[in-house]
MIMI-434356 format. One record per residue (C-alpha): z negated, y, x; residue number from 0; residue in one letter. Coordinates in steps of 0.02 Angstrom, whole numbers. Layout:
<recs>
> Z;Y;X;NUM;A
...
</recs>
This chain:
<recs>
> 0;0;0;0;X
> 49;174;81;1;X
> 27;356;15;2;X
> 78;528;59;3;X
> -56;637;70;4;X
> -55;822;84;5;X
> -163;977;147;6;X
> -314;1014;49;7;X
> -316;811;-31;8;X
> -442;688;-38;9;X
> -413;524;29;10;X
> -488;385;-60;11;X
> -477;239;49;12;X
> -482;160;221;13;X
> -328;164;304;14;X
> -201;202;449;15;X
> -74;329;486;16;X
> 83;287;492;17;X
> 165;450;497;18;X
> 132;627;540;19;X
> -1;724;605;20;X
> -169;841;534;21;X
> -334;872;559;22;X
> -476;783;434;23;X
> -634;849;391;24;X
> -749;702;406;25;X
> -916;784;384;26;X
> -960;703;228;27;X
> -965;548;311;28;X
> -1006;575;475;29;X
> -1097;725;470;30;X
> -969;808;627;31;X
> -937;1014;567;32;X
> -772;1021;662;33;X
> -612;926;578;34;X
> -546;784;694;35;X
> -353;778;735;36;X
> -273;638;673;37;X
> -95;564;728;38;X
> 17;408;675;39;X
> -100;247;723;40;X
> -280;335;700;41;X
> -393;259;565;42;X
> -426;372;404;43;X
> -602;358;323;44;X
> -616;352;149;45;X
> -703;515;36;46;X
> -642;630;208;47;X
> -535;779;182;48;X
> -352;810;225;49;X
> -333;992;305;50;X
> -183;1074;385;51;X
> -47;948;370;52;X
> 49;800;278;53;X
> 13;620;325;54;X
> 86;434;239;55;X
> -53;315;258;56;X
> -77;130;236;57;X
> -230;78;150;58;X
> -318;-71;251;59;X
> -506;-90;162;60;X
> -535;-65;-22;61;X
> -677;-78;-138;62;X
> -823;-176;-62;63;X
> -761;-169;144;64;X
> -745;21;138;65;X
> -846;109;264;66;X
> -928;185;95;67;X
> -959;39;8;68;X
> -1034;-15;158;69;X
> -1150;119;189;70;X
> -1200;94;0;71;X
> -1238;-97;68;72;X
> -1326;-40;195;73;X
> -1474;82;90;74;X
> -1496;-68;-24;75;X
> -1533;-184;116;76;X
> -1637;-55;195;77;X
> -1734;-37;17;78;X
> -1768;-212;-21;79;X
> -1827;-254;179;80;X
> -1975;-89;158;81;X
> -2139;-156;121;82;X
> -2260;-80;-2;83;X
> -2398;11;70;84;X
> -2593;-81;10;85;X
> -2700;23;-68;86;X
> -2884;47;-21;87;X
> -2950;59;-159;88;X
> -2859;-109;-225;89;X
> -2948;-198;-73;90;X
> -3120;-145;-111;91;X
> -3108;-175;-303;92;X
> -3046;-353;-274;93;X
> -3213;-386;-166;94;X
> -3318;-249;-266;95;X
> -3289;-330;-458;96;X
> -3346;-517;-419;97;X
> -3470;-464;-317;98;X
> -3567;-376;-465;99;X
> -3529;-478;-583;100;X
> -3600;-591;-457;101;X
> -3775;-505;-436;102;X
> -3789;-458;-625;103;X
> -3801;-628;-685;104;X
> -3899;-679;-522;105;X
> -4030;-522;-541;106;X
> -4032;-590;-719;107;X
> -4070;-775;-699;108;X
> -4205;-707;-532;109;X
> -4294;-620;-672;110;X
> -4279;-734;-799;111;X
> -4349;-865;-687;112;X
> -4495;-753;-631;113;X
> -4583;-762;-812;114;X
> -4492;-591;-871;115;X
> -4418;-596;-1051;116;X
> -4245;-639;-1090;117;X
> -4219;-469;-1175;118;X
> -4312;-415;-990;119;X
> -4157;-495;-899;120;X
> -4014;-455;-1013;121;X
> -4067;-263;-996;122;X
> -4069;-294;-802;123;X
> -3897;-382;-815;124;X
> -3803;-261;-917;125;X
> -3850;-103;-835;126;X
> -3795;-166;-684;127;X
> -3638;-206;-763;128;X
> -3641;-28;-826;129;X
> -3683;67;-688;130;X
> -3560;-42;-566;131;X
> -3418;-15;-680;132;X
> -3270;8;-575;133;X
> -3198;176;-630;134;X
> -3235;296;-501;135;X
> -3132;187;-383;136;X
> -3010;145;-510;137;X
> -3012;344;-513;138;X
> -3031;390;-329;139;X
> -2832;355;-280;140;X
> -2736;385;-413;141;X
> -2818;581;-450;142;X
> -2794;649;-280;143;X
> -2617;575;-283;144;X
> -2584;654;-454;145;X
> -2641;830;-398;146;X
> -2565;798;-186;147;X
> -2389;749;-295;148;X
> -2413;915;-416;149;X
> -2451;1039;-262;150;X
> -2304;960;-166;151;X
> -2188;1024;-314;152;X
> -2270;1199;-340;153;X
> -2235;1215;-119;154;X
> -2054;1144;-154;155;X
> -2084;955;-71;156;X
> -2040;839;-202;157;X
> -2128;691;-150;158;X
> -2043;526;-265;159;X
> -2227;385;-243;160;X
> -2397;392;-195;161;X
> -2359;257;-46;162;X
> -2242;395;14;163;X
> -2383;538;8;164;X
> -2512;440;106;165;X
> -2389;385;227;166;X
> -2308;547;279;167;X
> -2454;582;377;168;X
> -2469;427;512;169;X
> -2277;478;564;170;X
> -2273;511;766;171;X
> -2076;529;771;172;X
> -1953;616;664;173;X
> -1777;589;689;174;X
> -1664;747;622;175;X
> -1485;745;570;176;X
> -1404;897;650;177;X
> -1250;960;545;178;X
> -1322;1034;374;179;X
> -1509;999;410;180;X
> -1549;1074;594;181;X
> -1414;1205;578;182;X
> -1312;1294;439;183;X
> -1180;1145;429;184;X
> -1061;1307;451;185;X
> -959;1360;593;186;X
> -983;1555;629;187;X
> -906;1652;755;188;X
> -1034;1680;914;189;X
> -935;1772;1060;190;X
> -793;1846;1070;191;X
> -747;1888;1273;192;X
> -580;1989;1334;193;X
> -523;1942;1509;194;X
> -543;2098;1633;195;X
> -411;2214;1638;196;X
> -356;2160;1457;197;X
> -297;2332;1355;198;X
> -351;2243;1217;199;X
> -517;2257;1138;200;X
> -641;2154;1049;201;X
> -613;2206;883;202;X
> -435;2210;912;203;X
> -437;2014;964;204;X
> -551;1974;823;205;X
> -413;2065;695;206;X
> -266;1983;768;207;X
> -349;1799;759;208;X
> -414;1814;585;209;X
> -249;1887;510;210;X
> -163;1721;589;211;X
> -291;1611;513;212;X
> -293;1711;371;213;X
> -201;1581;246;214;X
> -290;1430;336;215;X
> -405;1313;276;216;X
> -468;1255;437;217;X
> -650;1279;457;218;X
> -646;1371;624;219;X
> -511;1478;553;220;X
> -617;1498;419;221;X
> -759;1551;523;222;X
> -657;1700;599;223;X
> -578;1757;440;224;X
> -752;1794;376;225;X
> -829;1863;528;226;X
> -689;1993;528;227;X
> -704;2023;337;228;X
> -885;2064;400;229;X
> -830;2165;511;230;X
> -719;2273;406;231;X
> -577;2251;497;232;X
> -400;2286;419;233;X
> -276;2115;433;234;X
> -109;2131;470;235;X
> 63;2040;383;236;X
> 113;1884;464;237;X
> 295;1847;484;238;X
> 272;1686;547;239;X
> 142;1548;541;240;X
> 152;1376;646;241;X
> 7;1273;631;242;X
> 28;1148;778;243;X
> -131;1000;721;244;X
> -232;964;850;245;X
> -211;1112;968;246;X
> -193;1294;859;247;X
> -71;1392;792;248;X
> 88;1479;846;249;X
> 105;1665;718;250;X
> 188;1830;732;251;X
> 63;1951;708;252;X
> 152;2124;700;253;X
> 279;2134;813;254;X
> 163;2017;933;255;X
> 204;1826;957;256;X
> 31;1743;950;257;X
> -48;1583;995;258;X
> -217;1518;962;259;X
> -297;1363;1004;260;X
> -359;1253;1118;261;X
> -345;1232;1315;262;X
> -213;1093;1250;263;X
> -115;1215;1172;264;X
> -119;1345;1331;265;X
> -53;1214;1439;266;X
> 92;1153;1352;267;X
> 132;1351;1325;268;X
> 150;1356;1497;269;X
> -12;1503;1496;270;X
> -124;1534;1646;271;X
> -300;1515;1584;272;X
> -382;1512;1757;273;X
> -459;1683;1733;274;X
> -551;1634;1572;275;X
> -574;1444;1599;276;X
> -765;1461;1690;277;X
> -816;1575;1528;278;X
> -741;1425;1419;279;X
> -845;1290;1504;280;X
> -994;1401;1507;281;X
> -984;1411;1310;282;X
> -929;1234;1282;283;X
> -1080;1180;1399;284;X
> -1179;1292;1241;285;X
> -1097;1181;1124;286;X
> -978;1313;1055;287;X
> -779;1270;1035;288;X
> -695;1402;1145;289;X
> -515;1448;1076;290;X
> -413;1541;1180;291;X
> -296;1691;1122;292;X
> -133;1727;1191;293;X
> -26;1907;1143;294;X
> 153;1869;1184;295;X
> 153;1822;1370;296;X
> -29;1848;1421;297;X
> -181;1769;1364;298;X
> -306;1912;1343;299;X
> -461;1838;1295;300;X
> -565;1692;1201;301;X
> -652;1678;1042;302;X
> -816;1568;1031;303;X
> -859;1467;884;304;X
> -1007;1350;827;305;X
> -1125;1281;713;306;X
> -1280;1389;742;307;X
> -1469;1325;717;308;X
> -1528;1389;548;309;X
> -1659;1525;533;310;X
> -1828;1405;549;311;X
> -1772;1261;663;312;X
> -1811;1293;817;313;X
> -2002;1337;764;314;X
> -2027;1205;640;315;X
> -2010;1081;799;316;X
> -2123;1206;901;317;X
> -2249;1163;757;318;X
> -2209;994;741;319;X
> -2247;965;950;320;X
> -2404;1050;927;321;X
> -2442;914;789;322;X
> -2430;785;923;323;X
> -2243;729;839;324;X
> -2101;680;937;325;X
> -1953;742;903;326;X
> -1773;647;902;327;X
> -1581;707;850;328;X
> -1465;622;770;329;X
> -1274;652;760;330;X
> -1094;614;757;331;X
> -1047;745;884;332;X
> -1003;714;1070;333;X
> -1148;715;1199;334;X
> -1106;868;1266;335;X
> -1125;983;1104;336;X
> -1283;894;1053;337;X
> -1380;902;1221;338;X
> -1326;1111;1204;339;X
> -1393;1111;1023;340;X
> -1552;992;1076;341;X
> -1598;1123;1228;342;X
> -1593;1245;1095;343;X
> -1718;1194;984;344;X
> -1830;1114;1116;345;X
> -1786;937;1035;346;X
> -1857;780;1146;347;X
> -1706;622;1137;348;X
> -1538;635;1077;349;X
> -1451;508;990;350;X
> -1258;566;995;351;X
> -1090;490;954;352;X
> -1201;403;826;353;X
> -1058;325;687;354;X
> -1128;320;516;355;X
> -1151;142;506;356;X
> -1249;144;670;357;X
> -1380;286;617;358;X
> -1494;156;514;359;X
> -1481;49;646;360;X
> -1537;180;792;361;X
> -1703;213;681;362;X
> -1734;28;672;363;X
> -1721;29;858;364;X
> -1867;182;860;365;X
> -1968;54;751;366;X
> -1958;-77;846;367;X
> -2020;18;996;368;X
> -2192;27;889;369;X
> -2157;205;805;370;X
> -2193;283;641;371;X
> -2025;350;596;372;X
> -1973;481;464;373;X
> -1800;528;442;374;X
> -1739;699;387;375;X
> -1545;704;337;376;X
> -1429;765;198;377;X
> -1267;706;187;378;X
> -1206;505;139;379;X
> -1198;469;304;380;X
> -1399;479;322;381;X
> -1431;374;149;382;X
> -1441;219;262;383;X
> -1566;286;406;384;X
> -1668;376;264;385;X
> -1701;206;169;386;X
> -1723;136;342;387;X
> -1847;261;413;388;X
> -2028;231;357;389;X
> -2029;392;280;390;X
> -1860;470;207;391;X
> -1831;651;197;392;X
> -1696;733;116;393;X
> -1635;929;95;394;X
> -1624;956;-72;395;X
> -1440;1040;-60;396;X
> -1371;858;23;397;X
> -1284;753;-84;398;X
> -1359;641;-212;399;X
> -1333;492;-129;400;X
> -1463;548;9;401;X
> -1582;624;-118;402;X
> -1580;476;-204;403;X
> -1603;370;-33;404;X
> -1759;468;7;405;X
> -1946;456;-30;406;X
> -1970;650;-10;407;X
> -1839;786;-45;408;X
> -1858;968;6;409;X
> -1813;1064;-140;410;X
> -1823;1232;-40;411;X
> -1671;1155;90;412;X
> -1782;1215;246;413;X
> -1836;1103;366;414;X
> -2003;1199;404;415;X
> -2056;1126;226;416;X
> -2095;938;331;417;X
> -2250;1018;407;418;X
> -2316;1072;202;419;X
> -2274;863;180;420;X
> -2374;814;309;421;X
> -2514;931;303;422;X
> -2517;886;115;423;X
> -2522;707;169;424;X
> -2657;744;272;425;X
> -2774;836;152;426;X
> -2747;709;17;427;X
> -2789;552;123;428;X
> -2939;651;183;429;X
> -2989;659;1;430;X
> -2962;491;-52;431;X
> -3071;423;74;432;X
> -3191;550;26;433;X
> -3183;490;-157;434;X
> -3193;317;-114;435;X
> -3341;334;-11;436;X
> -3450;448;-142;437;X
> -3402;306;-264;438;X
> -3447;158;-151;439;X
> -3614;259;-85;440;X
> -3657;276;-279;441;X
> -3652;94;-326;442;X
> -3744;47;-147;443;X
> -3882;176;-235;444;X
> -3849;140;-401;445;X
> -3845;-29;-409;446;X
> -4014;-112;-331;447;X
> -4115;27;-455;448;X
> -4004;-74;-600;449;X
> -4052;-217;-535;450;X
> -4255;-192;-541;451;X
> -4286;-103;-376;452;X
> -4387;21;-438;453;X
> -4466;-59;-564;454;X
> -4539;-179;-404;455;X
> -4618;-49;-318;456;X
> -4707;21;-476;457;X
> -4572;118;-567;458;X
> -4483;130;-724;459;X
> -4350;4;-769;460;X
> -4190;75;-769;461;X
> -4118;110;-968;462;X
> -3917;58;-991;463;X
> -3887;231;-1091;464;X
> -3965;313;-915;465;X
> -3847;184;-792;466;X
> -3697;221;-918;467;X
> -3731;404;-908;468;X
> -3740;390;-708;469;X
> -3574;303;-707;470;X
> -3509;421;-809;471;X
> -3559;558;-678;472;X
> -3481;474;-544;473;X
> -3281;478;-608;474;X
> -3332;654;-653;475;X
> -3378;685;-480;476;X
> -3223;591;-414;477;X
> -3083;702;-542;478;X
> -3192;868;-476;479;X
> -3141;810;-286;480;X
> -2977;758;-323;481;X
> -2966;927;-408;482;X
> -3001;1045;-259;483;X
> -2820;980;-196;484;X
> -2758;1146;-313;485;X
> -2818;1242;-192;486;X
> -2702;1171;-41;487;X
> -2608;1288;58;488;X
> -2453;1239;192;489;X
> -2522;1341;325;490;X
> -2420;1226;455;491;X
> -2251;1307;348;492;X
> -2328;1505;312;493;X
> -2351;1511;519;494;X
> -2188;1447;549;495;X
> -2127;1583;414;496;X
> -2252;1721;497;497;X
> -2133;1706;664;498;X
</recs>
């Protein structure tokens, strides 16, 4: 099966080129910003985007062996294999309920035996069935969840289970996706730099590009179109426009013959870049695509784009360091442009060249080096790693499949909005355990007065309306506990904010 497909189309399936060339926007799938040039024999991923040109492909996987279908596969598996996280409090009821029932009938039958009456006995044995009654530790987990869950929501961290909530806080590594989640997902226009002796300026270089690209779809054309709309700048008619896939553009600009593109392009133009190619390492080494400009015979300078860090990254993993967290990046990109974006925001291990299928598999890898993993991601290509990771966190502006894929989505889309999970996490384990151990220290109190203490050393016997009453008192005391969770506030996220 073959089809022709065209600039600005969707191509559904799997497949091979077996004509023409273009350049594909893959970023859906594997999460790289900058569209990937394409030429008869290259494979074609299904879902990715046609841009600049016309292609006839052959289809080679449908249905089930796509590389989506399998990446579907692949956050089921990842789903079923995750264990459920035990419960405290379901570990000390199962002891805690035989146990009484245990020493009511015992404390019973003692007194009983010792000559007391069997009204005597069944008073002893039913208020310590009263007073033991298992509700403030039924109570003790479930509350502070409820209200941890609730503040989550009101701070924007949508957090999907309790297991999730208390296990957000034992995580020692978190693995980020870098397109769309550490920076804008966007290419932007950083530096624009005019070779000496140039009689062109800035501006000038910056009008001339962007009135070429102005008709283009291509996202780094895109980029410069908008940066000199910014700008204010006035574009000029084009008489001509070449796109030449995989290398730039060829335009007439005025009455100037223009070309645009990559150090590719320059070469086979027969232009001398020699003046400008140090600068164009230098910003490539910053993880920036350098495009060079030639005006008719000369090329007069080069324009600098890339996907910046968004506003809050780079001190969200300052916090997150000072937390004691290591912290890992994940991409599609080549090594060089992650290490550049990795130096940038101070990031610990990069995991680069990473194909979708592979990302679940490189968190498995963290795991089985004995870490606590959480995985923060927002495009398809993360679904699989996020059901993998221990923890799953997705930006609430990804697509649905990694929402759904997650255990904790960031309805607010910024990154800083991990530290409000985890301090969250932190404040509601802290009062669990403190509700399970007011409700376990009651019934060590509570329950040897039910069962006669006092009454052996000269005291009153203790009435079942008093030992319901005092078991009463104690869920009370547990919901007024849970309850002080309303007044948790993400100061991890406001300091990150404050900078």
């Amino acid at each position: 099966m073959s089809s022709v497909y065209v600039q600005g189309k969707k191509m559904p399936v799997d497949g091979i080129i077996v004509k023409g060339r273009t350049a594909v926007d893959e970023s859906m799938l594997t999460g790289e910003s900058m569209p990937v040039a394409k030429e008869t024999g290259d494979t074609i991923i299904g879902a990715s985007m046609n841009k600049n040109g016309s292609i006839d492909y052959r289809a080679t996987k449908v249905g089930k062996d796509t590389t989506l279908s399998q990446i579907i596969k692949l956050v089921e598996e990842a789903q079923g294999s995750k264990a459920p996280i035990a419960k405290l409090a379901d570990i000390i009821t199962g002891y805690f309920v035989p146990i009484v029932m245990g020493l009511a009938l015992v404390s019973g039958l003692v007194w009983l035996i010792a000559g007391q009456s069997f009204l005597f006995a069944l008073t002893i044995l039913i208020s310590v069935l009263v007073i033991a009654c298992p509700c403030a530790l039924g109570l003790a987990t479930p509350t502070a969840i409820m209200v941890g869950t609730g503040k989550g929501a009101e701070h924007g961290v949508l957090i999907k289970s309790g297991d999730a909530l208390e296990t957000i806080h034992n995580v020692d590594t978190i693995v980020f996706d870098k397109t769309g989640t550490l920076t804008e997902g966007k290419p932007v226009v950083t530096d624009i730099v005019v070779r000496e002796q140039s009689s062109f300026e800035k501006a000038t270089l910056l009008q001339m590009a962007a009135s070429a690209e102005k008709g283009s779809e291509h996202p780094l054309g895109e980029a410069i179109v908008k940066q000199a709309e910014q700008d204010k700048l006035t574009f000029t008619d084009v008489s001509h426009f070449e796109a030449i896939p995989g290398q730039g553009l060829l335009a007439e600009v005025g009455t100037a013959t223009l070309y645009f593109g990559n150090k590719k392009l320059m070469t086979e133009q027969g232009f001398s870049i020699a003046e400008l190619e140090l600068k164009a390492n230098q910003l490539a080494d910053e993880g920036k695509t350098p495009m060079y400009l030639a005006i008719n015979d000369t090329v007069e300078g080069i324009i600098a784009v890339a996907d910046t860090l968004k506003e809050n990254s780079v001190e969200t993993i300052e916090a997150l360091h000072k937390q004691g967290i290591e912290i890992a990046m994940i991409t599609g990109d080549n090594t060089r442009t992650a290490n550049a974006v990795a130096r940038q925001a101070g990031i610990d291990r990069v995991l680069s060249d990473v194909l979708p299928e592979d990302k679940a598999n490189e968190v498995k890898k963290l795991q089985q080096e004995g870490k606590k993993v959480a995985m923060v991601g927002d495009g398809i290509n993360d679904a699989p790693a996020l059901a993998q990771a221990d923890i799953g966190i997705a930006i609430g502006s990804g697509t649905d499949v990694a929402v759904e894929s997650a255990d904790v989505v960031l309805m607010r889309s910024d990154i800083k909005e991990v530290l409000t999970a985890i301090e969250l996490s932190k404040d509601t384990l802290k009062n669990i355990k403190q509700n399970l151990f007011w409700a376990f220290a009651y019934n060590v109190v509570g329950i040897p007065i039910a069962m006669g203490g006092l009454y052996l050393l000269g005291g009153p016997l203790l009435n079942p309306a008093f030992a319901a009453a005092a078991m009463s008192f104690s869920s009370v005391s547990v919901l007024l506990n849970a309850l002080r969770l309303k007044n948790f506030k993400p100061t991890l996220a406001e300091t990150v904010s404050d900078k």
